[in-house]
PDB file of N, CA, C and O in Angstrom:
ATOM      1  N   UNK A   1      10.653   9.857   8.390  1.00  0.00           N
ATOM      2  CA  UNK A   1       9.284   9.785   7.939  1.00  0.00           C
ATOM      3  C   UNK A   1       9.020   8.380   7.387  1.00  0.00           C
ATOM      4  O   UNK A   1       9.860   7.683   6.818  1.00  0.00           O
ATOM      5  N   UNK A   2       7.828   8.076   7.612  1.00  0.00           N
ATOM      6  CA  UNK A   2       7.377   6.858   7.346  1.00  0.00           C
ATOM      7  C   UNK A   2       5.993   6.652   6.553  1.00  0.00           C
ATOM      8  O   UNK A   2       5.173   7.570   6.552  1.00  0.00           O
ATOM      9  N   UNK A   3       5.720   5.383   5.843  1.00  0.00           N
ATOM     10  CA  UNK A   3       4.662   5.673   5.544  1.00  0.00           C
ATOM     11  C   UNK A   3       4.111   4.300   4.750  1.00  0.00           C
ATOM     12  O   UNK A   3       4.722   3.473   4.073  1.00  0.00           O
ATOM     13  N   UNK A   4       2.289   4.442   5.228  1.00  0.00           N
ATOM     14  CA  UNK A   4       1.656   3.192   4.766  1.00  0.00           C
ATOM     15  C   UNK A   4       0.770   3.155   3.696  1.00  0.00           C
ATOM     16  O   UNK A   4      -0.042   3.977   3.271  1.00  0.00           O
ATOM     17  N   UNK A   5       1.066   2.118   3.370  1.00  0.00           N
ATOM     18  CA  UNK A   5       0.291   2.530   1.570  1.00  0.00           C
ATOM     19  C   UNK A   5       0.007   1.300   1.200  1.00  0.00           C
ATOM     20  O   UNK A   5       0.503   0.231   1.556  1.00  0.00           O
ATOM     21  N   UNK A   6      -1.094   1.616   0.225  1.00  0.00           N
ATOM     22  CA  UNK A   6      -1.806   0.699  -0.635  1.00  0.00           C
ATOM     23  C   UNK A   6      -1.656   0.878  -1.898  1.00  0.00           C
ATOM     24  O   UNK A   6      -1.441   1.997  -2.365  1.00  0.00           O
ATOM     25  N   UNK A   7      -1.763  -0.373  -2.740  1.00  0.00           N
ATOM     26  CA  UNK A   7      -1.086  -1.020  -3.969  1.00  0.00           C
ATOM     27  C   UNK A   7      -2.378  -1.213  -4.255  1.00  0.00           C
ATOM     28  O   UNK A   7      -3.206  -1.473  -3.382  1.00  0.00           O
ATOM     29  N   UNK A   8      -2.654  -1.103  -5.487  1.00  0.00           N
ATOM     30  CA  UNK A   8      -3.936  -1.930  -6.648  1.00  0.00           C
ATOM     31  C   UNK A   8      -2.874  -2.441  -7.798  1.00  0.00           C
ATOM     32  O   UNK A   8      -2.074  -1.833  -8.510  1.00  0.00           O
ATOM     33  N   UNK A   9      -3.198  -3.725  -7.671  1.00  0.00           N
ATOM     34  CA  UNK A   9      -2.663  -5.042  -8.673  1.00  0.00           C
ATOM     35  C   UNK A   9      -3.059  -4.974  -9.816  1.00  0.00           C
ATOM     36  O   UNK A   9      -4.091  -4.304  -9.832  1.00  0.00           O
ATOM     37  N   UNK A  10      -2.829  -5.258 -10.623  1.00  0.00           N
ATOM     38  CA  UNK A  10      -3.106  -5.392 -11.902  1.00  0.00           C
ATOM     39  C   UNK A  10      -4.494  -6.337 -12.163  1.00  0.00           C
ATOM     40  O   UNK A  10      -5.293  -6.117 -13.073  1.00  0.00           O
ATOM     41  N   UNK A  11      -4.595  -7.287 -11.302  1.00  0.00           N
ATOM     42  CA  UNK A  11      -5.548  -8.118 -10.858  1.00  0.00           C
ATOM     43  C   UNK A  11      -6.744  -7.843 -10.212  1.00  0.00           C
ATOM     44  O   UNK A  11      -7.654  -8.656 -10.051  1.00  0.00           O
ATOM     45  N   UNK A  12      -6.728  -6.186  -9.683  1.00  0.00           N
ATOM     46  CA  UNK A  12      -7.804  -5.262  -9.009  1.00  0.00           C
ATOM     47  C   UNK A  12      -7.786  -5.991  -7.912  1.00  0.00           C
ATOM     48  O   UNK A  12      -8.920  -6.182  -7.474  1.00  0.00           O
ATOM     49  N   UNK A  13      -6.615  -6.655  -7.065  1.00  0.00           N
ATOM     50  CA  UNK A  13      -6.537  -7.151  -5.535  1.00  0.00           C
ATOM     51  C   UNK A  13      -5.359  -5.479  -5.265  1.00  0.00           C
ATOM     52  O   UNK A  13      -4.708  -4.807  -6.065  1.00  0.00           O
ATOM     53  N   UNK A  14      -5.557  -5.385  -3.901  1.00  0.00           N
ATOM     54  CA  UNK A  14      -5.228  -4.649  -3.336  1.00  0.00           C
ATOM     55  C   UNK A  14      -4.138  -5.194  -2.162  1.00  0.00           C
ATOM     56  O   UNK A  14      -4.526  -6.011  -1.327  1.00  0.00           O
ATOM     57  N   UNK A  15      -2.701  -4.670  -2.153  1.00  0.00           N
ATOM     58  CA  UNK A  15      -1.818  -4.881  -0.920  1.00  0.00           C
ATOM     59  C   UNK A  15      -1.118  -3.611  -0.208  1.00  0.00           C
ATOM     60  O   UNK A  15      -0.649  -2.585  -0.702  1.00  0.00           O
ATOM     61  N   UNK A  16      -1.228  -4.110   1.316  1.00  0.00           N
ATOM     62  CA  UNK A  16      -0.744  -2.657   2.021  1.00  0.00           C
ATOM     63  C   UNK A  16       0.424  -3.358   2.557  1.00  0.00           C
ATOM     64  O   UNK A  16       0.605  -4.527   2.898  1.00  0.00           O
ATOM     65  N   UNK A  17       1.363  -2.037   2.529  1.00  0.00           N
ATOM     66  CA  UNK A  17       2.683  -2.500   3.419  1.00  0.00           C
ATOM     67  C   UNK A  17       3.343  -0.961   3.839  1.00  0.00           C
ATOM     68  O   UNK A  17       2.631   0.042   3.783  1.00  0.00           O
ATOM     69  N   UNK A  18       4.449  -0.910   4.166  1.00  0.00           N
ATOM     70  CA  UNK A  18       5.004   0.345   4.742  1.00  0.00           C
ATOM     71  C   UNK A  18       6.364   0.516   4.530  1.00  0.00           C
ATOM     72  O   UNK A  18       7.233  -0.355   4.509  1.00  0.00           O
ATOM     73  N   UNK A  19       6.455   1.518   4.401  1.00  0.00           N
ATOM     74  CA  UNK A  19       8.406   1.759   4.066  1.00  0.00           C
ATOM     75  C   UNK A  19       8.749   3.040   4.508  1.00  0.00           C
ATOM     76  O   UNK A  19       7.955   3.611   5.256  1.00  0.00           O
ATOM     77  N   UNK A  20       9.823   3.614   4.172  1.00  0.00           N
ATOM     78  CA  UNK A  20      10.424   4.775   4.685  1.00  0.00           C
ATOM     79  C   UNK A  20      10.726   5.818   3.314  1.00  0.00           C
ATOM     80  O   UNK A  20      10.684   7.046   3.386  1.00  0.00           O
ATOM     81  N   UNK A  21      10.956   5.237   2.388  1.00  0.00           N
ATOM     82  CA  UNK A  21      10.632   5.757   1.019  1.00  0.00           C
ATOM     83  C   UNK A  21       9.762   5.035  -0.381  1.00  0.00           C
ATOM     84  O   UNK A  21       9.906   4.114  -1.185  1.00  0.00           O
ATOM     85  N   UNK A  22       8.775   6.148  -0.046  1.00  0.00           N
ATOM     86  CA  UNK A  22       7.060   5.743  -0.976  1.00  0.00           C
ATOM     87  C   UNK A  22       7.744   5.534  -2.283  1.00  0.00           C
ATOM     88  O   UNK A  22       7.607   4.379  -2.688  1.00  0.00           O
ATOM     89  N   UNK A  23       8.154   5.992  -2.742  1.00  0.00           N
ATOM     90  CA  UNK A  23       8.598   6.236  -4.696  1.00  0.00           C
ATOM     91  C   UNK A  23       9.965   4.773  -4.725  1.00  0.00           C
ATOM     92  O   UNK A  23       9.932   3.949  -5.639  1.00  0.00           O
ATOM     93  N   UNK A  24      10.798   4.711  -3.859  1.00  0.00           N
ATOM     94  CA  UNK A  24      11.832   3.403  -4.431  1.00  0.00           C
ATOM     95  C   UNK A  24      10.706   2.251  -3.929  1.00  0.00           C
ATOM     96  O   UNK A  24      10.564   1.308  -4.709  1.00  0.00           O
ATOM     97  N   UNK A  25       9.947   2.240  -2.782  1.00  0.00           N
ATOM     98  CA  UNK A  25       9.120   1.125  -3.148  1.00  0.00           C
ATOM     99  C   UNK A  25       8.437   1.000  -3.633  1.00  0.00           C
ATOM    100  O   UNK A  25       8.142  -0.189  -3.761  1.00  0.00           O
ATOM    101  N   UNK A  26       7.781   1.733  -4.161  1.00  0.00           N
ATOM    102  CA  UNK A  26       6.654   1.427  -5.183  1.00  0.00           C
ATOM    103  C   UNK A  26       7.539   1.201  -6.593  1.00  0.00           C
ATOM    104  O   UNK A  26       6.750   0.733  -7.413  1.00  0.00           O
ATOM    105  N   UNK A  27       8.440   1.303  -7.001  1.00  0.00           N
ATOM    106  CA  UNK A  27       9.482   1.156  -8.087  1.00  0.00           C
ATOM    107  C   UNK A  27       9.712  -0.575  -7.883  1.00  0.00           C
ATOM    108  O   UNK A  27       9.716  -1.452  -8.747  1.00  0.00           O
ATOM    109  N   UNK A  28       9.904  -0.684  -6.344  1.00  0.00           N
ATOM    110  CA  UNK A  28      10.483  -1.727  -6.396  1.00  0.00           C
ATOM    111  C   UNK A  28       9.670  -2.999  -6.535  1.00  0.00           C
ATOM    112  O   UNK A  28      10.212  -4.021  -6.955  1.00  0.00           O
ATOM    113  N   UNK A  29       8.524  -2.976  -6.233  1.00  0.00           N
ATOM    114  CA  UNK A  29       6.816  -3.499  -6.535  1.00  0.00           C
ATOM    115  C   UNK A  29       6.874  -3.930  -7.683  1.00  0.00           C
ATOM    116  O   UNK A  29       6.748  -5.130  -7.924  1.00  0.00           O
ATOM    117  N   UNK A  30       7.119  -2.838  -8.791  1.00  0.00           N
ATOM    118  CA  UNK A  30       7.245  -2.794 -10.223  1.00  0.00           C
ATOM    119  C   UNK A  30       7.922  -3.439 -10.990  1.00  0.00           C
ATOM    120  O   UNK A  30       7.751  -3.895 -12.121  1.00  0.00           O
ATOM    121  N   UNK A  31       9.135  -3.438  -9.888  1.00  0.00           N
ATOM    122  CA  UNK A  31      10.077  -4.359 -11.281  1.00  0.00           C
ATOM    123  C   UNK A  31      10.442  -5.910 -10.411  1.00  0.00           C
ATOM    124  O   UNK A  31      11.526  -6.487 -10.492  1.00  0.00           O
ATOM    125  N   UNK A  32       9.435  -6.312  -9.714  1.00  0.00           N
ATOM    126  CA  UNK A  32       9.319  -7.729  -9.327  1.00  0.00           C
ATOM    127  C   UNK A  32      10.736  -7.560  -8.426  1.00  0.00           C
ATOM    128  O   UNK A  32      11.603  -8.397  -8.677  1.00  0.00           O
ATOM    129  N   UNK A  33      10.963  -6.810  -7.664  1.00  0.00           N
ATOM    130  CA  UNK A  33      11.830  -6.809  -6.274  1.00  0.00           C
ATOM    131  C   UNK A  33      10.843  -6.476  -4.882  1.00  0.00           C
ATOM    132  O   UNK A  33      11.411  -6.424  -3.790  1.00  0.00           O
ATOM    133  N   UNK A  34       9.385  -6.259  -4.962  1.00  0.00           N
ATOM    134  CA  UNK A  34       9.024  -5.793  -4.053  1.00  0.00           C
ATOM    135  C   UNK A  34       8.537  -7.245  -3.541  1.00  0.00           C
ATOM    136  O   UNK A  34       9.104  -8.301  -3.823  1.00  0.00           O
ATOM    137  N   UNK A  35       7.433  -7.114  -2.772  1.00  0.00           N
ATOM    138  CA  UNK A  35       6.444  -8.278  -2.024  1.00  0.00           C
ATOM    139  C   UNK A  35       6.274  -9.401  -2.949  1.00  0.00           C
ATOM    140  O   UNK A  35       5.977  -9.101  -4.105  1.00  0.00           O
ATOM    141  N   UNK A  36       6.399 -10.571  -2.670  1.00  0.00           N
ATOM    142  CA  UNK A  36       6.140 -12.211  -3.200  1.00  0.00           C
ATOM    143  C   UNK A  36       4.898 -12.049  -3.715  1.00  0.00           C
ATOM    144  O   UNK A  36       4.609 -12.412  -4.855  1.00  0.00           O
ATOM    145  N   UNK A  37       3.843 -11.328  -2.672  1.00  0.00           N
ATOM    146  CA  UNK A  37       2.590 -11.049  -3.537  1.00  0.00           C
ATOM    147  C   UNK A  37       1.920 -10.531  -4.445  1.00  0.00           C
ATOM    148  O   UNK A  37       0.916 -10.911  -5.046  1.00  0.00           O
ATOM    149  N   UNK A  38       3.113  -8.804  -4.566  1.00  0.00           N
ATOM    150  CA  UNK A  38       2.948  -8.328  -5.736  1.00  0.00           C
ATOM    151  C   UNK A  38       3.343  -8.755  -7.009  1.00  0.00           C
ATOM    152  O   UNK A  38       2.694  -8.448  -8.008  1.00  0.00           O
ATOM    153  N   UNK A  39       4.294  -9.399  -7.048  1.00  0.00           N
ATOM    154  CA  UNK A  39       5.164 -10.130  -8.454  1.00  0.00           C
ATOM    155  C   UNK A  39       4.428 -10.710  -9.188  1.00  0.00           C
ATOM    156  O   UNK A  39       4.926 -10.520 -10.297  1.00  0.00           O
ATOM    157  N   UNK A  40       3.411 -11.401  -9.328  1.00  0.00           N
ATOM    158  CA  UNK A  40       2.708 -12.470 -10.178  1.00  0.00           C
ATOM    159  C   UNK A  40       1.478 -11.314 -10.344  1.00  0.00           C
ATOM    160  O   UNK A  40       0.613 -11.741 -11.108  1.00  0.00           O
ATOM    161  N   UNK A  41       1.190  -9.999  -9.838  1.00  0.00           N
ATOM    162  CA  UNK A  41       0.075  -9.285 -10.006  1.00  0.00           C
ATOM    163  C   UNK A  41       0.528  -8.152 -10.649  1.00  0.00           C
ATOM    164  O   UNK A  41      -0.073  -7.107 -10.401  1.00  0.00           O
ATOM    165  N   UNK A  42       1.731  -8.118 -11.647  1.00  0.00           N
ATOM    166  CA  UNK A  42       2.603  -6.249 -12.028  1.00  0.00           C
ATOM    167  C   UNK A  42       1.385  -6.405 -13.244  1.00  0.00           C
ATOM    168  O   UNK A  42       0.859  -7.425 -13.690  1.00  0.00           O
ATOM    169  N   UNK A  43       1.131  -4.731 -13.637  1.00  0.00           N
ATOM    170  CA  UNK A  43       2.106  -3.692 -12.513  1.00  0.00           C
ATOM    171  C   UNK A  43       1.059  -3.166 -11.797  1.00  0.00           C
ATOM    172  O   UNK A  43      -0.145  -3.243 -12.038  1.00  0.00           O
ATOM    173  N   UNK A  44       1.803  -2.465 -10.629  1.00  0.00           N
ATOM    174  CA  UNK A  44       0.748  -2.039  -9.049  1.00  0.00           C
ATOM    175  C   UNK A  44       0.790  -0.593  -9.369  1.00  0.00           C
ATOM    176  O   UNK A  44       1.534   0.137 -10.025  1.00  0.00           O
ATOM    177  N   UNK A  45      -0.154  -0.467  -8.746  1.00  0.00           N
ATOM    178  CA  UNK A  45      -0.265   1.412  -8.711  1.00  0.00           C
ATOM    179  C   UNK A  45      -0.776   1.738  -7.641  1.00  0.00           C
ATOM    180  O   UNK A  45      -1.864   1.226  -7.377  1.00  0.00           O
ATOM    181  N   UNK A  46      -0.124   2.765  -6.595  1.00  0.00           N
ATOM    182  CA  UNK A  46      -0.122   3.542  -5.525  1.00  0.00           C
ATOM    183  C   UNK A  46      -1.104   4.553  -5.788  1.00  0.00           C
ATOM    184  O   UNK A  46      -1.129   5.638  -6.369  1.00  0.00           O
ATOM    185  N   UNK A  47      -2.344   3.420  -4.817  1.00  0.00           N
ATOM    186  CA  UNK A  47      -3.940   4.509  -4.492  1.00  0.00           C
ATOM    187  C   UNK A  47      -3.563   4.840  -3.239  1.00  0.00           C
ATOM    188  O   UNK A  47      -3.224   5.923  -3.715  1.00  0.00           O
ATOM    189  N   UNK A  48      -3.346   4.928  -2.313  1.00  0.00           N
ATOM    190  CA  UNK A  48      -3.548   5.441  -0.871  1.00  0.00           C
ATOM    191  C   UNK A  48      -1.857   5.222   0.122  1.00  0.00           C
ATOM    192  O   UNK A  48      -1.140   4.224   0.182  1.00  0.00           O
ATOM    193  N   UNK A  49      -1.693   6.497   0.737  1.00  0.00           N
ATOM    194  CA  UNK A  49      -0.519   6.318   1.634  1.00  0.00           C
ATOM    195  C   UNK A  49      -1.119   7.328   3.173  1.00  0.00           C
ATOM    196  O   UNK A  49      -1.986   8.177   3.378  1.00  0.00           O
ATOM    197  N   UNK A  50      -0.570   6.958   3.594  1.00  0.00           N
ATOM    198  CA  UNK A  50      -0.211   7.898   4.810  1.00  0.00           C
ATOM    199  C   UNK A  50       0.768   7.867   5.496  1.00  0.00           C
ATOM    200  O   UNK A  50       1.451   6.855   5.343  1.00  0.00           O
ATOM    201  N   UNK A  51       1.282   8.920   6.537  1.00  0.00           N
ATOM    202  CA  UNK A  51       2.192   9.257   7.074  1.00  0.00           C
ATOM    203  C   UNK A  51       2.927   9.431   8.478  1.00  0.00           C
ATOM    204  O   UNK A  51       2.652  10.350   9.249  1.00  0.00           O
ATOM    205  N   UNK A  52       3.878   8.465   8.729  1.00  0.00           N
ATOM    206  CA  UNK A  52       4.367   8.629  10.085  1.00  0.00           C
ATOM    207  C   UNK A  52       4.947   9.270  10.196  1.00  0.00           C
ATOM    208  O   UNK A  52       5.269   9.852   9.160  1.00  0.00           O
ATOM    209  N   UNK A  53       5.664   9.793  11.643  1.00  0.00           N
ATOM    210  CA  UNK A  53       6.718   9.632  12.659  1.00  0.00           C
ATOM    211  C   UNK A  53       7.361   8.589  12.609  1.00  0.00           C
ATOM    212  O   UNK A  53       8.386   8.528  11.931  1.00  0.00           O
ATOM    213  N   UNK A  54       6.891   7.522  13.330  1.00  0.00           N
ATOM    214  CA  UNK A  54       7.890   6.459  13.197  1.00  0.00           C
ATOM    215  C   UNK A  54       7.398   5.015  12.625  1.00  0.00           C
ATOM    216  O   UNK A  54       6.261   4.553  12.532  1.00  0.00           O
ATOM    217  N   UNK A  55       8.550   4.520  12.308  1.00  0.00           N
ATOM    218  CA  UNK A  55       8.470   3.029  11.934  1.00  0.00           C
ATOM    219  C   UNK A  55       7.067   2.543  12.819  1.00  0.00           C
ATOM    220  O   UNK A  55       5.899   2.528  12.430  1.00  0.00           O
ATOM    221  N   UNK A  56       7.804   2.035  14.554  1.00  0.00           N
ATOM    222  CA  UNK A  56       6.411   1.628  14.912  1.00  0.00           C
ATOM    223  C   UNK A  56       5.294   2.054  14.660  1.00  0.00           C
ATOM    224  O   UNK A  56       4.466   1.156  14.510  1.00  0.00           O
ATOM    225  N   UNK A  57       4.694   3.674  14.483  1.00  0.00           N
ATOM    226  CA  UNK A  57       3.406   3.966  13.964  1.00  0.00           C
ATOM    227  C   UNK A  57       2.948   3.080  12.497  1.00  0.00           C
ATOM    228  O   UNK A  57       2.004   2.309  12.329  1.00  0.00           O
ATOM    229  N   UNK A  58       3.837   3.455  11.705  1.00  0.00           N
ATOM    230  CA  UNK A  58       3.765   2.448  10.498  1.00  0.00           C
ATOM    231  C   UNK A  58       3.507   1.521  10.225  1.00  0.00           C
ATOM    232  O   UNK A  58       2.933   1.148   9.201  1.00  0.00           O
ATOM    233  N   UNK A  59       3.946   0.845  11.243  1.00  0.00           N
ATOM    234  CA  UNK A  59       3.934  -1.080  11.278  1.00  0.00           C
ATOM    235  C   UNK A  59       2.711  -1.262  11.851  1.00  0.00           C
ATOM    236  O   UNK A  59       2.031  -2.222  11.487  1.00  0.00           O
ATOM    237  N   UNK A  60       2.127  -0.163  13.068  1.00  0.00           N
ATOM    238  CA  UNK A  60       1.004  -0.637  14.038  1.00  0.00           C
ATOM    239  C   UNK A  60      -0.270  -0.187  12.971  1.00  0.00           C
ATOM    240  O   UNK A  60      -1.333  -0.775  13.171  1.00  0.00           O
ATOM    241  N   UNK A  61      -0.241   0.602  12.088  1.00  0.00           N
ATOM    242  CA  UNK A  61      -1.130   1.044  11.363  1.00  0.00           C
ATOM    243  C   UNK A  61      -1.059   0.680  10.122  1.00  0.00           C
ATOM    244  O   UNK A  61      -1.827   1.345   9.426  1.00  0.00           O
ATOM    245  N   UNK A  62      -0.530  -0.008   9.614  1.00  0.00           N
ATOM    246  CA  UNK A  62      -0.572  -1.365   8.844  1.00  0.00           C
ATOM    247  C   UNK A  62      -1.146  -2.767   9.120  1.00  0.00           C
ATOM    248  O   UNK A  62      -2.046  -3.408   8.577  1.00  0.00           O
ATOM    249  N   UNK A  63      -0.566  -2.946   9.844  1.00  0.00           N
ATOM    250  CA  UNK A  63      -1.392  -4.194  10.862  1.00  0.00           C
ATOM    251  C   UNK A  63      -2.794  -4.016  10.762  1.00  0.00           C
ATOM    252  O   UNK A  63      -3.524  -4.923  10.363  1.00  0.00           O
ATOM    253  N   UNK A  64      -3.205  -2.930  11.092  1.00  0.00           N
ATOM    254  CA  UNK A  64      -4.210  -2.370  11.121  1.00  0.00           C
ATOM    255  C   UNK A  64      -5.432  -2.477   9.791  1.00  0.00           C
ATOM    256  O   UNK A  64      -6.526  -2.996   9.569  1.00  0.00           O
ATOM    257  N   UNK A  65      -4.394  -1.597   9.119  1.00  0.00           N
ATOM    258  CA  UNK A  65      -5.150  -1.443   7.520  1.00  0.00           C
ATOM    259  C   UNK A  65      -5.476  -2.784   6.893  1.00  0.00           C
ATOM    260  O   UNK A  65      -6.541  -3.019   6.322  1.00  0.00           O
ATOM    261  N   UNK A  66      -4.169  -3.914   7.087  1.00  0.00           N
ATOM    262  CA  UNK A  66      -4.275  -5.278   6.712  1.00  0.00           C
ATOM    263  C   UNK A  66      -5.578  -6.090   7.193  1.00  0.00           C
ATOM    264  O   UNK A  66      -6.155  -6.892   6.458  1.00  0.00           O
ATOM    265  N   UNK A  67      -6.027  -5.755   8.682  1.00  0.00           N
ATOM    266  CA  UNK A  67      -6.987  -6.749   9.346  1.00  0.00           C
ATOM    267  C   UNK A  67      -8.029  -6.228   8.723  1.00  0.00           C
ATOM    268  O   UNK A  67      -8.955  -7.030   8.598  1.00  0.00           O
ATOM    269  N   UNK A  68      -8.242  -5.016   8.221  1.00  0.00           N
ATOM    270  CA  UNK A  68      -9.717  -4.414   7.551  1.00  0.00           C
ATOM    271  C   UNK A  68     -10.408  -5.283   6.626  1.00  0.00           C
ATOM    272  O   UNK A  68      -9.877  -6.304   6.187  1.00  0.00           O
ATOM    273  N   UNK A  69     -11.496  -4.938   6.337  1.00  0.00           N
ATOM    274  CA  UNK A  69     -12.203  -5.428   5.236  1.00  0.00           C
ATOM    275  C   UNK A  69     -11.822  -4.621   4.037  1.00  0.00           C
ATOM    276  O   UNK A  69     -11.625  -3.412   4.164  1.00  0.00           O
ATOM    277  N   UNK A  70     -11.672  -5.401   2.521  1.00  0.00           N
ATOM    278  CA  UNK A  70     -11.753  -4.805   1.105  1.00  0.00           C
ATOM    279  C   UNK A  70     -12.477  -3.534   1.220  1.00  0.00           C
ATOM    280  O   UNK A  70     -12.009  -2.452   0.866  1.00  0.00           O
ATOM    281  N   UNK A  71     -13.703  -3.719   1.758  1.00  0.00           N
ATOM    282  CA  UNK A  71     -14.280  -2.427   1.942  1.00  0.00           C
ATOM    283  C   UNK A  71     -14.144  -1.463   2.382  1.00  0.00           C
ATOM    284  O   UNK A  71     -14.430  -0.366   1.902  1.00  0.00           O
ATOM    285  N   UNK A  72     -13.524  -1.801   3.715  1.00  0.00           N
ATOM    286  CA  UNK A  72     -12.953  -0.271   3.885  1.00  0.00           C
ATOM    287  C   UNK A  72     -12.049   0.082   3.666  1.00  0.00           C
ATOM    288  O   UNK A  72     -11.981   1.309   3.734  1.00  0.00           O
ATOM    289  N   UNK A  73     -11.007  -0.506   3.342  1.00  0.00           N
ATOM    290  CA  UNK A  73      -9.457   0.142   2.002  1.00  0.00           C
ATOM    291  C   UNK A  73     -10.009   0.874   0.933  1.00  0.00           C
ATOM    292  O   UNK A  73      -9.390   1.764   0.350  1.00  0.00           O
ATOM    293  N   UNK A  74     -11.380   0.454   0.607  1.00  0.00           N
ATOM    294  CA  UNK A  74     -11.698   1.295  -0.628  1.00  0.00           C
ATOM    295  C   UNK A  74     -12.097   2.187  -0.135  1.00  0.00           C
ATOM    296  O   UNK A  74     -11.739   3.226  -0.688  1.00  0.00           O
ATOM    297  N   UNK A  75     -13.042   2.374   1.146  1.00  0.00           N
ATOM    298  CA  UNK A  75     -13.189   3.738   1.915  1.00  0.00           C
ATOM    299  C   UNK A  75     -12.186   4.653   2.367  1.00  0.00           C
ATOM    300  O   UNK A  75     -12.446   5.840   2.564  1.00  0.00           O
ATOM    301  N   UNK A  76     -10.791   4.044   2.580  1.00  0.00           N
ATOM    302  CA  UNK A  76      -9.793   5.074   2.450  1.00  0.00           C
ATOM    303  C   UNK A  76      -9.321   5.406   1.417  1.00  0.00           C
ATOM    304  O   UNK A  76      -9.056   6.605   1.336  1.00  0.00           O
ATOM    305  N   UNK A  77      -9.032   4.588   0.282  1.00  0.00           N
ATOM    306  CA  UNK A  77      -9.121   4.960  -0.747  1.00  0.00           C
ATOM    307  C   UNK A  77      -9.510   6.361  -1.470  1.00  0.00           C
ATOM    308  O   UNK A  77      -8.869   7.370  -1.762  1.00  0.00           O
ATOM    309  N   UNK A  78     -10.720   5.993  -1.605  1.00  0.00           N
ATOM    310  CA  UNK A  78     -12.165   6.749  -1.657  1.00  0.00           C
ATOM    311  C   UNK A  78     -12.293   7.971  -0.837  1.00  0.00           C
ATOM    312  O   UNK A  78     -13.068   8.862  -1.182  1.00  0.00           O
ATOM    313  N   UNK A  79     -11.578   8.058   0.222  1.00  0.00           N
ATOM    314  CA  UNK A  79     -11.403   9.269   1.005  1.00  0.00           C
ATOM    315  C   UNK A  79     -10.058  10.284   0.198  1.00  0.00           C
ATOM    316  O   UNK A  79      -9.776  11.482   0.152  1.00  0.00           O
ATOM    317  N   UNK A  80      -9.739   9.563  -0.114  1.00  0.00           N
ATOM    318  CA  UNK A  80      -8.070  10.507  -0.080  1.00  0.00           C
ATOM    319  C   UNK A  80      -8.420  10.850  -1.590  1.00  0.00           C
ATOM    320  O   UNK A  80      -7.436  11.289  -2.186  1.00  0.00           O
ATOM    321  N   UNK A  81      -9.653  10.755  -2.414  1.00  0.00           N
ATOM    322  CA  UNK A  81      -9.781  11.507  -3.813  1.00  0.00           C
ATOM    323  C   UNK A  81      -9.086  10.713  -4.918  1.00  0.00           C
ATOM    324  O   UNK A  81      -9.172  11.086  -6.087  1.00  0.00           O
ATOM    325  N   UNK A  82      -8.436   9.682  -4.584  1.00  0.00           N
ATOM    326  CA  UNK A  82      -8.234   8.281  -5.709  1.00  0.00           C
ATOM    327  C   UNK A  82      -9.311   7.576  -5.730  1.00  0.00           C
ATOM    328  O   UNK A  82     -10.063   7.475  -4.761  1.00  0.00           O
ATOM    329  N   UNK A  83      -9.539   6.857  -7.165  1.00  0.00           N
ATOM    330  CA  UNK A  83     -10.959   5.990  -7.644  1.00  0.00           C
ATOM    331  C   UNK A  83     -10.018   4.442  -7.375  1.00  0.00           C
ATOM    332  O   UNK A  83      -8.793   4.385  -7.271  1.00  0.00           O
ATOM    333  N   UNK A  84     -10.901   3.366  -7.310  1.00  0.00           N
ATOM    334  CA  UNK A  84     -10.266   2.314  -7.364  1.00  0.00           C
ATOM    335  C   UNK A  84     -11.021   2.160  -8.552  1.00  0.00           C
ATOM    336  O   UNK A  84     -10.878   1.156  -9.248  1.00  0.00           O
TER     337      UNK A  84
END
């Protein structure tokens, strides 16, 4: 299982990425082992994930989520019953 998710920064910027376990990465976000981008923005909090099959789904639907506009991350967001 796989899965893509979005981060809100401490900074109210938003980062998506994907892993295979949601809870050690989002831990790892936290204690300045995760993304170069999250580190200078702790601490992050996990608004939005979803769920693969596989890695490639993950990666291709990340890619994805990344090319979006702010706006519509908050529309998924905003869908899944988390507030930004």
């Amino acid at each position: 299982m796989c899965f893509v998710y979005i981060l809100k920064c401490a900074d109210g910027s938003l980062y998506t990425g994907w892993t295979n376990d949601l809870e050690k990465r989002t831990d790892m976000h936290n204690t300045g082992n995760g993304a170069k981008y999250t580190r200078g923005r702790l601490p992050v909090e996990l608004v939005y994930f979803e769920t693969y099959e596989t890695r490639e789904e993950a990666m291709s639907r990340e890619s994805q989520i990344k090319r979006s506009s702010r706006n519509r991350k908050i529309e998924l967001i905003k869908k899944s019953s988390v507030n930004v």
